[in-house]
C-alpha positions as CSV (number, residue, x, y, z in Angstrom):
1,X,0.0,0.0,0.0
2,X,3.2,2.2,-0.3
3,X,2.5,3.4,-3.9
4,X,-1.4,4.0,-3.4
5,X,-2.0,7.1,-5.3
6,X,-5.6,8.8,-5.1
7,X,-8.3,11.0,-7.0
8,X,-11.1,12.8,-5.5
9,X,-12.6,9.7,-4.6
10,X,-10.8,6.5,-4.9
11,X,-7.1,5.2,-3.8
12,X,-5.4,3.4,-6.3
13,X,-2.4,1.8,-7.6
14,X,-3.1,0.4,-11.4
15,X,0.3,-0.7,-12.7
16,X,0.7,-2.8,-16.2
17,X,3.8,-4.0,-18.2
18,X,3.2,-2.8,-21.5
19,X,5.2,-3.6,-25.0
20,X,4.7,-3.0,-28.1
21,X,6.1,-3.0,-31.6
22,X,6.9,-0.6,-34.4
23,X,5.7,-1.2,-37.9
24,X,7.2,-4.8,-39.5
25,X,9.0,-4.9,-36.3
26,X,11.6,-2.9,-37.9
27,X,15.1,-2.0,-35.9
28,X,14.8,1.7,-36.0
29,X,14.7,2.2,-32.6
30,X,18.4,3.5,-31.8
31,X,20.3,6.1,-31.6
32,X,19.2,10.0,-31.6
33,X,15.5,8.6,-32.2
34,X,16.0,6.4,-29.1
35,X,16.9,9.4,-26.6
36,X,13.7,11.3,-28.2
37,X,11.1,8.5,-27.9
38,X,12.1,8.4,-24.1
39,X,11.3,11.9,-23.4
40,X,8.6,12.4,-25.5
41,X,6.5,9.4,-23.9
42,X,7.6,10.6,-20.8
43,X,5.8,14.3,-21.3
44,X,2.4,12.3,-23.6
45,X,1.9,10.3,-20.5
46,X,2.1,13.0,-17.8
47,X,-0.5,14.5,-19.7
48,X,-3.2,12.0,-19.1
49,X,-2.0,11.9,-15.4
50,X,-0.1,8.9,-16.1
51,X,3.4,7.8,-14.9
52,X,6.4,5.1,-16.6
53,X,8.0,4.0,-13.8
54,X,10.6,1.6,-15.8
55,X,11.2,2.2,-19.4
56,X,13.4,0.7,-21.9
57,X,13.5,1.0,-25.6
58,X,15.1,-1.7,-27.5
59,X,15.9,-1.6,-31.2
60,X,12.6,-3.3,-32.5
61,X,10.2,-3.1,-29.3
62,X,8.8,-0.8,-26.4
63,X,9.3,-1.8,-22.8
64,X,7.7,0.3,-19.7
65,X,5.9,-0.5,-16.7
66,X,2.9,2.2,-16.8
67,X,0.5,3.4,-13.8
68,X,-2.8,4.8,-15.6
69,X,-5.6,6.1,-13.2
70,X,-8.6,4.3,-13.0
71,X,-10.9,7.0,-14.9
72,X,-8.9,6.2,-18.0
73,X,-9.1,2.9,-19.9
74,X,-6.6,1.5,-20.6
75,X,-6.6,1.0,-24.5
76,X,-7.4,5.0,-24.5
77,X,-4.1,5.7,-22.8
78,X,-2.3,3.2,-25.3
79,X,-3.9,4.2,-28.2
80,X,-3.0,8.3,-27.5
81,X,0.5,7.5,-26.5
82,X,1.3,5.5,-29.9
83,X,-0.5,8.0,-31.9
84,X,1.0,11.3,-30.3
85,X,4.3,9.8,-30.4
86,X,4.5,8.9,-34.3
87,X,3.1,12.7,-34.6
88,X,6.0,13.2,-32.9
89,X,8.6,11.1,-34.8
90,X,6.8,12.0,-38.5
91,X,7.2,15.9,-37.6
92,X,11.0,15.2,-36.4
93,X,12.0,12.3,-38.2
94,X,10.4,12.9,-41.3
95,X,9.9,16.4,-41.9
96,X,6.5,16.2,-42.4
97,X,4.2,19.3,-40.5
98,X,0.9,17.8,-41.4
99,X,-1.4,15.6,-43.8
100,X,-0.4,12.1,-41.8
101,X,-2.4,10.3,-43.3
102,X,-0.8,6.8,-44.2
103,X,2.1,7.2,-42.2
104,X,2.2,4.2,-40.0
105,X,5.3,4.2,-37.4
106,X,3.9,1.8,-34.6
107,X,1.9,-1.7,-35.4
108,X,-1.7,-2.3,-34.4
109,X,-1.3,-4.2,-31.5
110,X,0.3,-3.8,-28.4
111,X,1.6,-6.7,-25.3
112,X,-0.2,-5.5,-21.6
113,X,-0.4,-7.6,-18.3
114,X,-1.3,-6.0,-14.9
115,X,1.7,-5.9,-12.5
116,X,0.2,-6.1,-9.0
117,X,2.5,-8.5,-6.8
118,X,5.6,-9.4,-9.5
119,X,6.2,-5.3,-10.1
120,X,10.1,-5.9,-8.8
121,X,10.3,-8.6,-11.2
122,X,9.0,-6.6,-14.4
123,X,11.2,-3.9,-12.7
124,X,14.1,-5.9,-13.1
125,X,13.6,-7.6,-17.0
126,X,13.3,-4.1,-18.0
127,X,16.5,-3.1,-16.4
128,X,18.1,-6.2,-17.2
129,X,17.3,-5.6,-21.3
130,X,18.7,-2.0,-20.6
131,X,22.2,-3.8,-19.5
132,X,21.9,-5.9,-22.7
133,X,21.4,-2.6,-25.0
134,X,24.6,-0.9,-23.1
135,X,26.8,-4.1,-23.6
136,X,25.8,-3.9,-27.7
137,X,26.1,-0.3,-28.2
138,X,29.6,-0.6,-27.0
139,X,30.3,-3.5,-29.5
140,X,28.9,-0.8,-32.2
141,X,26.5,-3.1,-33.3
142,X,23.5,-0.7,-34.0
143,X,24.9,2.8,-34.7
């Protein structure tokens, strides 16, 4: 009960693991882009009172552990994060200011499971991919 965060009227502490993919899996994930995407979801999900307690991207997949407020659904949350983040990445990226139509950046689906009593152990397979990332970037294998 040390994480219980509250509204007006109900106490809660909604936690989920969430992953998901970009287009064709692709490994564009790295680099400058990588730095970007972590700040950028960061700010999107503060915005629906939202907090990523672990993050990690990794060349071809998302990682976080997410708490979302009861008053939002979940797939809402999900859906505005993906889409305000290939804004994002189409207006940076890709020089484009407007007319998105067509531009896909993420894939459809996502990867969720609620993280009530195994939070440490998400906590630390996040972390644990993040040591993996560090070890290959200094082999220079995706710059």
């Amino acid at each position: 009960m040390n994480n219980v965060q509250s509204l007006n009227h109900t106490a809660w502490d909604c936690k989920y693991h969430l992953v998901w993919i970009p287009k064709y899996r692709k490994k564009i994930l790295y680099g400058e882009l990588r730095k970007y995407l972590g700040d950028v979801l960061r700010e999107l999900a503060s915005h629906k009172e939202s907090k990523i307690h672990e993050g990690h991207l990794r060349g071809d997949h998302v990682h976080m552990l997410i708490s979302i407020p009861p008053k939002y659904a979940f797939s809402q949350i999900v859906g505005y994060l993906k889409g305000k983040s290939a804004i994002h990445v189409a207006r940076q990226y890709m020089g484009r200011q407007k007319n998105f139509t067509g531009l896909h950046f993420w894939a459809r689906g996502y990867y969720v499971s609620t993280a009530c009593h195994d939070e440490e152990v998400i906590r630390q397979y996040i972390k644990r991919h993040e040591e993996i990332d560090k070890k290959l970037d200094q082999l220079g294998l995706f710059k």
